[in-house]
C-alpha positions in Angstrom: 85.2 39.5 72.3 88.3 37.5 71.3 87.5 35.3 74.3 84.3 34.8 73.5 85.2 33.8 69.5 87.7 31.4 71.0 85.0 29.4 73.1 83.3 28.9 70.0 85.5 27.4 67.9 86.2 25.2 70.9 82.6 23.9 71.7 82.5 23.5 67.8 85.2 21.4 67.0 83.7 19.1 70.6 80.2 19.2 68.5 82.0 18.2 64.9 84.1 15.1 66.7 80.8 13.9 68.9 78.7 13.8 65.2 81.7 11.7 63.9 82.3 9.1 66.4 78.0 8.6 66.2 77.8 8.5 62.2 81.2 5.9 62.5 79.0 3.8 65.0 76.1 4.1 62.6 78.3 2.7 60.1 80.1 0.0 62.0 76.5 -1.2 62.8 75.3 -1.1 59.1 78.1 -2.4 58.0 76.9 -6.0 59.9 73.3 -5.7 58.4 74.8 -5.1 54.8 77.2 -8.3 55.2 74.2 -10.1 56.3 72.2 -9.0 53.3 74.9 -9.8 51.0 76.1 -13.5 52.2 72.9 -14.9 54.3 73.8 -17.0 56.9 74.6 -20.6 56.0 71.6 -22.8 57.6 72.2 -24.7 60.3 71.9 -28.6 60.1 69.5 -30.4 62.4 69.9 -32.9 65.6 69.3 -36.3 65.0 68.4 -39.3 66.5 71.0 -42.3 66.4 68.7 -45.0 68.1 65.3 -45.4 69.3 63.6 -47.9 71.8 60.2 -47.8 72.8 59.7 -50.2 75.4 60.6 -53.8 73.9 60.1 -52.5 70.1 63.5 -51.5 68.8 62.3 -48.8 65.9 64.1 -49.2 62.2 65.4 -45.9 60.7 62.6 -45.4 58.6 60.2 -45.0 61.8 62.5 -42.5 63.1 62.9 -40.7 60.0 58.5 -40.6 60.1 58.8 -39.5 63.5 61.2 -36.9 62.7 58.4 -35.2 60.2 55.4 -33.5 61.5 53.4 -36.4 61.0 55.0 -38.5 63.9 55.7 -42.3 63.9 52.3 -44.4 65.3 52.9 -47.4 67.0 50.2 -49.3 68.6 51.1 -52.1 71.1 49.3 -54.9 72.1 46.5 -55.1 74.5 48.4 -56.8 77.2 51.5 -54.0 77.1 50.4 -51.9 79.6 53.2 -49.2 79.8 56.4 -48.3 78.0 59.9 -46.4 77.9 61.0 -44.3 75.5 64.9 -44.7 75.2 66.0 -42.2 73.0 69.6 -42.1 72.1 70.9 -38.4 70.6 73.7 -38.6 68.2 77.5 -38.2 69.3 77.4 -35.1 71.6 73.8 -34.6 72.1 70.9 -34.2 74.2 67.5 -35.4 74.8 64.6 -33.2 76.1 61.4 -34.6 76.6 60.7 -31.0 78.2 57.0 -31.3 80.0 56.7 -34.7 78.1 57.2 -37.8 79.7 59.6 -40.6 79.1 57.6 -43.5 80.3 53.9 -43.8 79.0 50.8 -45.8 80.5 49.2 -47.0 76.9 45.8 -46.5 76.6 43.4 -47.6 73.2 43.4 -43.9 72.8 46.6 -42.6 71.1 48.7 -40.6 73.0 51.7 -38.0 71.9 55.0 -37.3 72.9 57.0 -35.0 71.6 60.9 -34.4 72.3 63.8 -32.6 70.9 67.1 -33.5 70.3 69.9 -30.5 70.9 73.4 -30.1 69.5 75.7 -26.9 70.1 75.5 -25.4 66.8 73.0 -27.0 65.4 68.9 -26.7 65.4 67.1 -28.5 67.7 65.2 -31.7 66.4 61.8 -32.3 66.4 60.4 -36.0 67.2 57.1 -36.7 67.7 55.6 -40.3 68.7 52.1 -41.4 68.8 51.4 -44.4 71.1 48.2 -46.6 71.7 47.1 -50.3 72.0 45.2 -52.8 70.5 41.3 -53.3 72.6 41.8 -55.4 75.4 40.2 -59.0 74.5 38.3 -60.3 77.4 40.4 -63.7 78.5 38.5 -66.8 77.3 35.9 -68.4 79.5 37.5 -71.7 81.4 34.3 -73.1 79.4 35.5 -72.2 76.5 35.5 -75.3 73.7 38.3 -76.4 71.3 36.9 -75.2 67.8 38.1 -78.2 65.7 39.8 -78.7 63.1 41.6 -75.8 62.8 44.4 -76.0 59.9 46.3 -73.1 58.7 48.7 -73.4 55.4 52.2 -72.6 55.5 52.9 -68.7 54.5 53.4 -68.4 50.8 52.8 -65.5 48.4 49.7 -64.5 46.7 48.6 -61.9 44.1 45.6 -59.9 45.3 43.3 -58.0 43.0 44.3 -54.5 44.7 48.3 -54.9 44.2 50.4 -55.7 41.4 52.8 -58.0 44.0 53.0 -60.7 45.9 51.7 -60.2 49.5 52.3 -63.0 52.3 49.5 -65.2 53.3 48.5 -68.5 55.2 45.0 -69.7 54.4 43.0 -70.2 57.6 40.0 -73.1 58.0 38.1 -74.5 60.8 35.2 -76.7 61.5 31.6 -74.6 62.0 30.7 -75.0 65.7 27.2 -75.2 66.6 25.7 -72.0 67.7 28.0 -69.7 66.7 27.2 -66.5 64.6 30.0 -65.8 63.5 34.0 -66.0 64.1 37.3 -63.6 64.9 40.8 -64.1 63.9 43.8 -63.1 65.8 47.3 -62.4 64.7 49.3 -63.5 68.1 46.4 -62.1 70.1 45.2 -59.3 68.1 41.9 -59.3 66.0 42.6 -59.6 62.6 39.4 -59.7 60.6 38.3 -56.2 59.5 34.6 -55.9 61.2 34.2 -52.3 60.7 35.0 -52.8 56.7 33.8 -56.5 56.3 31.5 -56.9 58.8 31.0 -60.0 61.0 33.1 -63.2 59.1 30.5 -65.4 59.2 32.1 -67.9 56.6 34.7 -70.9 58.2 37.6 -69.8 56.3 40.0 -66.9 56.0 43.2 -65.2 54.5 45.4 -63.6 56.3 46.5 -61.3 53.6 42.9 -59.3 53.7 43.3 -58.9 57.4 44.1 -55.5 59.5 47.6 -57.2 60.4 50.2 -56.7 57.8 52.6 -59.5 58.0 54.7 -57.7 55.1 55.7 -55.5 57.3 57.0 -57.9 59.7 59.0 -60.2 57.4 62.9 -59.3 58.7 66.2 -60.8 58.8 65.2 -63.7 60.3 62.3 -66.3 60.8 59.7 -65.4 63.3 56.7 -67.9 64.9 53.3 -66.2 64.5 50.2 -67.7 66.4 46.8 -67.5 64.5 43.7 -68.0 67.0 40.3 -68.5 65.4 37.5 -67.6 68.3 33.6 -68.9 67.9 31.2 -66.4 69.2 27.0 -66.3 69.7 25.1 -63.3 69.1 25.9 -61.9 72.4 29.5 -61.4 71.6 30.3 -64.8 74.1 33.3 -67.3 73.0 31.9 -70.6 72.6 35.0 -71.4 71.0 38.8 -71.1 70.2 42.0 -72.8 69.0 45.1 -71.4 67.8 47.8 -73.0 66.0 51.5 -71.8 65.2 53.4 -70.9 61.7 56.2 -69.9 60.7 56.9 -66.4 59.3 59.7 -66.2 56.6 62.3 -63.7 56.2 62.0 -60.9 53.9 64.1 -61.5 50.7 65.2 -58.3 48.2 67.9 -57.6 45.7 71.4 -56.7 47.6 73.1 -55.9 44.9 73.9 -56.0 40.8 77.5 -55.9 39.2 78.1 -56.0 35.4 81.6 -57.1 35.1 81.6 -57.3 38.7 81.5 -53.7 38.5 78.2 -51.5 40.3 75.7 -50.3 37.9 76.0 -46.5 36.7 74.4 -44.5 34.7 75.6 -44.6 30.9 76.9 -47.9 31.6 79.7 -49.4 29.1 80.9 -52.8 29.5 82.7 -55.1 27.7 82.3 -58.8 26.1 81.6 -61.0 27.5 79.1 -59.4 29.9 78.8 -61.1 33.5 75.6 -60.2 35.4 75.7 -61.1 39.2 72.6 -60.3 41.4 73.1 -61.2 45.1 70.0 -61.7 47.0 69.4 -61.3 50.8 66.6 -63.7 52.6 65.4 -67.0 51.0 66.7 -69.3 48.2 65.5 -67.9 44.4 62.0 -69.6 43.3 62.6 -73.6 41.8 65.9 -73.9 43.6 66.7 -77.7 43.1 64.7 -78.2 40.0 67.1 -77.6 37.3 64.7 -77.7 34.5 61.8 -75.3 36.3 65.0 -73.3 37.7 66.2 -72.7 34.1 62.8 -72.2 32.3 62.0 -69.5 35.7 64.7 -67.4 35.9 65.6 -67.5 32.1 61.7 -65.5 31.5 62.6 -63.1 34.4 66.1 -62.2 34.4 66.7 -60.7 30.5 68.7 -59.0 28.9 67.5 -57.5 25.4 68.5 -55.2 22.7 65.1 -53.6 22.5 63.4 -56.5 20.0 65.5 -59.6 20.8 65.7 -61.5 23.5 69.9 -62.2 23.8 70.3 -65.7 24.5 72.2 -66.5 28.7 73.2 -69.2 30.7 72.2 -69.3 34.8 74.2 -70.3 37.5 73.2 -70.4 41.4 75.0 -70.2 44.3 73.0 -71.2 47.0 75.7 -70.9 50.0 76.7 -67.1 48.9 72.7 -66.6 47.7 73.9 -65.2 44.2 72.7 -66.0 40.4 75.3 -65.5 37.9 73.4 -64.7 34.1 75.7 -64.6 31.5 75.7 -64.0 27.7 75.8 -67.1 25.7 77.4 -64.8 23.0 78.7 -61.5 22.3 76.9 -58.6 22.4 77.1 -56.2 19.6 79.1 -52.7 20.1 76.2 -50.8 17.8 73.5 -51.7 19.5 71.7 -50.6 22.9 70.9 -53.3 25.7 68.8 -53.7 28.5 69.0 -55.9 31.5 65.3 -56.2 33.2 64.4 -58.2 36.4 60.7 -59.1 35.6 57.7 -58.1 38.0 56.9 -60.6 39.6 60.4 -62.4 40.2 59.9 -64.2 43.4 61.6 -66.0 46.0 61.1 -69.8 47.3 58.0 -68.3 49.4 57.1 -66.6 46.1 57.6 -63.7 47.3 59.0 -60.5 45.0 62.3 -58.9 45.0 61.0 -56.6 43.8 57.5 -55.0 43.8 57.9 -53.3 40.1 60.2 -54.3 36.6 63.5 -52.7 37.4 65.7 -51.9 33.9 69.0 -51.3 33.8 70.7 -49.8 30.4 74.2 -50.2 28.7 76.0 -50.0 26.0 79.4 -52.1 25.1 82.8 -51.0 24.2 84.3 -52.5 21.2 87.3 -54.7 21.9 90.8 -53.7 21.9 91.7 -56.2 20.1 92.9 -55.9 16.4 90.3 -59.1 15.5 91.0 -61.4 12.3 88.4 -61.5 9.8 85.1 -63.3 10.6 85.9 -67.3 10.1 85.4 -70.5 11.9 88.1 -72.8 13.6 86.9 -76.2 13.7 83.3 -77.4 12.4 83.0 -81.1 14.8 80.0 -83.6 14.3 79.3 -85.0 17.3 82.3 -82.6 18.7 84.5 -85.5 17.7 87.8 -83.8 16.5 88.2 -86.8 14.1 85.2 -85.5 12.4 85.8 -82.0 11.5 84.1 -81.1 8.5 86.3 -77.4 8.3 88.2 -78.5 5.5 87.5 -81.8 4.7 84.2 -83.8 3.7 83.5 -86.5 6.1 81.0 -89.6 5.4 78.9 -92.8 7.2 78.0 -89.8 9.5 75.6 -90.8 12.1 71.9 -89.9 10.6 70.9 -88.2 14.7 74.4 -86.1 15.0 74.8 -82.9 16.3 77.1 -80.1 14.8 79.4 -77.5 17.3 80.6 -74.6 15.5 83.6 -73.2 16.8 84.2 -69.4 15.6 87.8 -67.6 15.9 85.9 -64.3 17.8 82.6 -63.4 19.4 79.4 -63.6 17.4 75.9 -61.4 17.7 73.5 -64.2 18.3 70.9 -62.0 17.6 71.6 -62.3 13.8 70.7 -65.6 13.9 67.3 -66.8 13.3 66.2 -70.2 14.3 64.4 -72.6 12.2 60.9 -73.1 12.3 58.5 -75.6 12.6 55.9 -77.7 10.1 56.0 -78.5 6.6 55.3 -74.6 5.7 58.5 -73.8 8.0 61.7 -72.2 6.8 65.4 -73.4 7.6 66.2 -69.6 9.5 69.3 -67.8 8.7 73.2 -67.0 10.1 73.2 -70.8 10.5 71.4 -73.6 8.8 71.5 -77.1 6.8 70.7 -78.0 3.4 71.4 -80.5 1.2 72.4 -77.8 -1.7 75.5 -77.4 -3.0 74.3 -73.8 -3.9 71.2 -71.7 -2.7 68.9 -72.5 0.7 67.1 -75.4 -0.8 63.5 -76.4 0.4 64.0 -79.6 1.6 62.9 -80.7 5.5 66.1 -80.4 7.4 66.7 -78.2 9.9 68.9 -77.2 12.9 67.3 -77.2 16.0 68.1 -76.7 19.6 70.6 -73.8 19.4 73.3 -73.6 22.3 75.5 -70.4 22.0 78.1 -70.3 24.7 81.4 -68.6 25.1 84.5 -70.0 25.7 87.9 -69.0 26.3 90.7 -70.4 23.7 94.2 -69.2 23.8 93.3 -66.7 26.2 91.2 -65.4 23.7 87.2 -65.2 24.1 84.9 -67.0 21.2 81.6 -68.4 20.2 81.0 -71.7 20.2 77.3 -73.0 18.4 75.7 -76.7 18.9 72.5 -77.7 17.1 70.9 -80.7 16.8 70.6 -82.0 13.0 67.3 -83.3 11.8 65.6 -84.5 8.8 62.6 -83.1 9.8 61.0 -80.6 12.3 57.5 -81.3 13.4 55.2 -79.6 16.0 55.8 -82.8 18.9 58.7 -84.8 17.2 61.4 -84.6 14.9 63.0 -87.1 11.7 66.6 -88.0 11.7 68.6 -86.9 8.7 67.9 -89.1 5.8 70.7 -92.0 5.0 72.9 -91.8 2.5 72.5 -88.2 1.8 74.6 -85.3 1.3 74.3 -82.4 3.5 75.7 -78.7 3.9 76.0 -76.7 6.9 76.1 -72.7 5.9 77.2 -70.2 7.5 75.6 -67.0 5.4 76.0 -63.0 5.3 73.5 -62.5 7.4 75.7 -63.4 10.9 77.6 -60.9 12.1 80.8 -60.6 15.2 79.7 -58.9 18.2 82.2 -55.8 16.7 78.9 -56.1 13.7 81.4 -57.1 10.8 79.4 -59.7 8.5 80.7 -63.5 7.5 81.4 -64.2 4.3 79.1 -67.6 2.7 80.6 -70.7 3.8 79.7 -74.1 3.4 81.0 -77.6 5.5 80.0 -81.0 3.8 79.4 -84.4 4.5 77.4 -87.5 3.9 75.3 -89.6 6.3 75.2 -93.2 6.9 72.3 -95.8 6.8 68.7 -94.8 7.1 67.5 -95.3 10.5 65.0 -97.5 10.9 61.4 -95.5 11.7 59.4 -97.2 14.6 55.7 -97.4 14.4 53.4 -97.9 17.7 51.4 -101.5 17.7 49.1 -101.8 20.1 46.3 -104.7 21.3 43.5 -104.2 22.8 42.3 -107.0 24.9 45.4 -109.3 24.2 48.5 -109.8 24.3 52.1 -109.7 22.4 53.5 -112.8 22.6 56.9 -113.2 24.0 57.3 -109.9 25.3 58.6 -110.0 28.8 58.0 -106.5 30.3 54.7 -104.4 30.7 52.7 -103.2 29.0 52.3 -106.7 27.6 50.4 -105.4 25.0 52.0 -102.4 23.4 55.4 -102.2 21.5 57.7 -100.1 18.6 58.3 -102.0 15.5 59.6 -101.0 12.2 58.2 -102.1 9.1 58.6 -105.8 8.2 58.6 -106.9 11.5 57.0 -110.1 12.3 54.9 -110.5 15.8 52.7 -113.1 17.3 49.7 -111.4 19.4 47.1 -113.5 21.0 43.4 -112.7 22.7 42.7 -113.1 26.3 39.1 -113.9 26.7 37.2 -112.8 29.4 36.1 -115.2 31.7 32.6 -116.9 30.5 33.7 -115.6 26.7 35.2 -117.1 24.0 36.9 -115.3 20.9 35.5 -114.9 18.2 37.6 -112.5 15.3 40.4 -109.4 15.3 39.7 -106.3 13.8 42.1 -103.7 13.0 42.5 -99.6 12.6 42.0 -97.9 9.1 45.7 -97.8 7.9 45.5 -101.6 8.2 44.1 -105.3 6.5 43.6 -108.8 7.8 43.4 -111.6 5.3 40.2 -113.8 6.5 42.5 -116.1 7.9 43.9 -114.0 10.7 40.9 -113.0 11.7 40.1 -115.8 13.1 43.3 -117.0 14.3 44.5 -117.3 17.7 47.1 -116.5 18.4 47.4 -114.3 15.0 51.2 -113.5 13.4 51.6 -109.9 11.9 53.8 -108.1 9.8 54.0 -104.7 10.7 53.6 -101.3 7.9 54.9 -98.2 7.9 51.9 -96.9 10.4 51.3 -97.0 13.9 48.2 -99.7 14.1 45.6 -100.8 17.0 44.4 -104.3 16.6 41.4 -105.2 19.0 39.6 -108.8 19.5 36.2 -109.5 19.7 34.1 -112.0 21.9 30.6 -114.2 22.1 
């Protein structure tokens, strides 16, 4: 029995260790599934594609990015390509496997797919997929074939269709009609352009190039390219009767490179400082109006902006051709209260009118105020003419020149935008920040004004400040403008309502002086069918003369005529003697007058 009891506890202590070791293995194996479920396993990253070449075409990074989604990149050849390579380069330390695709492809109109992966130790395979085709096969022109004449094709500029809010490129195609034809294709270096299926037959002798199938957009690059454009005259039978082709010259695509405020990259939350320095470097073509300072100016000065959300801050423009860069800077300092934007303008083009950019771009900041410890607002130096001999600062000058200009030189930065220009017309007012008067006290109503504003900044002392030039006038019409009035005293004021970029208000000030003799006001004469005598260059029978002065005219009768009187506009009177005389002497009024002579 003892034996017996023995053998038990033996085969039950095997039993007990066997249930063990299986419940630890049970355990060692959960144990992996619970660390799985508690940190998932990181994903892996994806195989790409460094380069792609697919027979001569060299594919960008966007078409292998499309032919990396499940869409797949299209590319159709033309007609006469009639097989192609793929040359697909993995990146550093991987393969490609075209598997039971091939690498080389006989095209066919019909689009055909390939589909490869790209493998990486430890990482997922990637999936590329390309769909391939080409362009109908024209049938070769008959040896028969005629010139079609007169075929002309502008150089490629941009236009503005109705379906887009951007420039597209375009050449405007004409030719002569040829007899018997029905109607017309257009190629784009050998491929039909002109949309049948959409349009229908293009029966008319002209066409753009923007509304074809071809979209030249797209192959705008780096670089110039040559791009044939062949006009073919058909019958109803679908026979060429005619063709000619002619050759233009793609441009290259232009966009924005870059933008640096303070030669520093945009950020969000930007904060600059004064004065603010916009730079904008371009790649491509020359910036619209390059060469015409004037246009230039105007152009880029309604297109390149930069606001504080209702004014419009005044800049100066400078372009570098060589380095393709425009340089806008603030004519003034920009207040440290106040919230700017800088805005490049739909529609800002290049020299091919062309867009940088397809929509308005805006780019927000904010400036720091200086670290400076600033005086109080005041000006240094208040020059007529900018003639330090005649500052008017602190001392009254006179015999001042009745057409003068003032410059204002301040000891800091100013917020142009608290300035408000005078305006124009007899119901006009004289603006405020700046103006002229000729009150000793108060604005006064009387006609002068200051006109032609130029803010810039300049450096002094190593210090940065405003200085203002305006052009001083007695009067400011719609089309012309009065010289001050002689002999008159006049103030320019500074008032409360200017403000330093750091937004601290000037105190009134006022800067005296005292013109010199009236200028003499010219008046138009002008004689129909005569002549002024003594004058020496055309027109003989026009000229400026103030009042008092005393001319000679005389008539030129047409041959077979003889004269007979003068007669003369409303604001003037002829005694009954010079009406008949010729020549006739004439002292000129304070009006322009037309004088014209009449024959028998």
């Amino acid at each position: 029995m003892e034996k017996y009891i023995k053998m038990f506890y033996f085969f039950s202590i095997i039993l007990l260790l066997s249930v063990f070791a299986c419940k630890h293995r049970n355990q060692s194996s959960d144990g992996g599934n619970n660390q799985g479920q508690d940190n998932p396993p990181i994903t892996k990253e994806t195989a790409k594609l460094k380069s792609l070449k697919i027979g001569d075409y060299n594919a960008t990074q966007d078409d292998i990015d499309k032919a990396g989604k499940p869409m797949g990149f299209d590319k159709k050849f033309p007609s006469s390509v009639s097989s192609v390579k793929i040359i697909a380069v993995p990146e550093d330390g991987g393969s490609v496997d075209f598997g039971t695709f091939s690498d080389t492809i006989n095209l066919t109109e019909n689009v055909q797919t390939v589909v490869f992966k790209v493998k990486k130790t430890g990482k997922n395979d990637g999936t590329y997929t390309l769909k391939l085709s080409k362009e109908k096969n024209v049938t070769p022109a008959d040896p028969k074939v005629q010139e079609l004449k007169n075929l002309q094709a502008t150089d490629f500029i941009g236009i503005l269709p109705l379906d887009v809010q951007y420039n597209v490129i375009n050449s405007d195609v004409t030719w002569e009609a040829f007899d018997g034809a029905t109607h017309y294709e257009v190629f784009i270096d050998d491929v039909i352009t002109n949309d049948v299926a959409q349009d229908g037959k293009l029966t008319k002798t002209k066409f753009r190039t923007a509304e074809g199938l071809i979209d030249l957009d797209e192959r705008m690059g780096e670089s110039e390219k040559p791009v044939k454009i062949t006009v073919k005259a058909l019958d109803d039978k679908e026979k060429v009767l005619a063709s000619s082709s002619v050759t233009k010259t793609l441009p290259k695509k232009s966009s924005i490179k870059s933008i640096t405020f303070n030669d520093k990259p945009y950020v969000e939350n930007l904060k600059i400082k004064n004065p603010l320095t916009i730079k904008i470097a371009f790649t491509g073509n020359k910036i619209r109006f390059t060469g015409d300072a004037s246009k230039f100016n105007a152009y880029v000065g309604n297109r390149l902006v930069i606001e504080d959300g209702t004014n419009k801050i005044s800049s100066s423009y400078s372009y570098d051709e060589n380095a393709n860069i425009i340089t806008i800077t603030s004519n003034s300092g920009l207040n440290t209260t106040a919230n700017y934007k800088f805005i490049i303008k739909q529609g800002f083009s290049d020299f091919f009118n062309m867009c940088y950019e397809e929509e308005e771009k805006s780019y927000s900041f904010k400036v720091e105020k200086s670290e400076q410890t600033l005086p109080a607002p005041d000006v240094l130096r208040v020059l007529i003419n900018d003639d330090p001999a005649l500052d008017i600062k602190d001392a009254e000058k006179t015999g001042i020149n009745v057409e003068s200009t003032v410059s204002i030189y301040f000891n800091q930065l100013i917020d142009t935008s608290t300035y408000t220009p005078a305006t124009e017309g007899d119901d006009g007012n004289k603006g405020s920040g700046i103006y002229i008067t000729t009150k000793e006290k108060n604005k006064g109503v009387d006609a002068s004004r200051l006109t032609k504003p130029d803010f810039k900044t300049i450096k002094e002392n190593g210090k940065d400040i405003t200085k203002a030039t305006f052009k001083m006038v007695g009067k400011l019409n719609f089309f012309s403008t009065d010289p001050l009035a002689g002999g008159t005293t006049y103030y320019i004021v500074i008032d409360e309502d200017l403000k330093t970029a750091n937004n601290v208000k000037f105190s009134e000030k006022r800067f005296k002086f005292q013109t010199g003799a009236e200028k003499p006001k010219l008046h138009k004469l002008e004689v129909k069918d005569g002549i002024i005598v003594g004058k020496s260059q055309a027109p003989y029978n026009q000229t400026n003369l103030k009042k008092g002065d005393v001319v000679k005219i005389q008539a030129v009768a047409p041959e077979g005529k003889t004269f007979v009187s003068w007669n003369i506009g409303e604001y003037g009177t002829l005694t009954e003697e010079q009406k008949t005389a010729n020549p006739m002497t004439f002292t000129m009024i304070d009006e322009d007058i037309y004088i014209w002579a009449t024959f028998k």
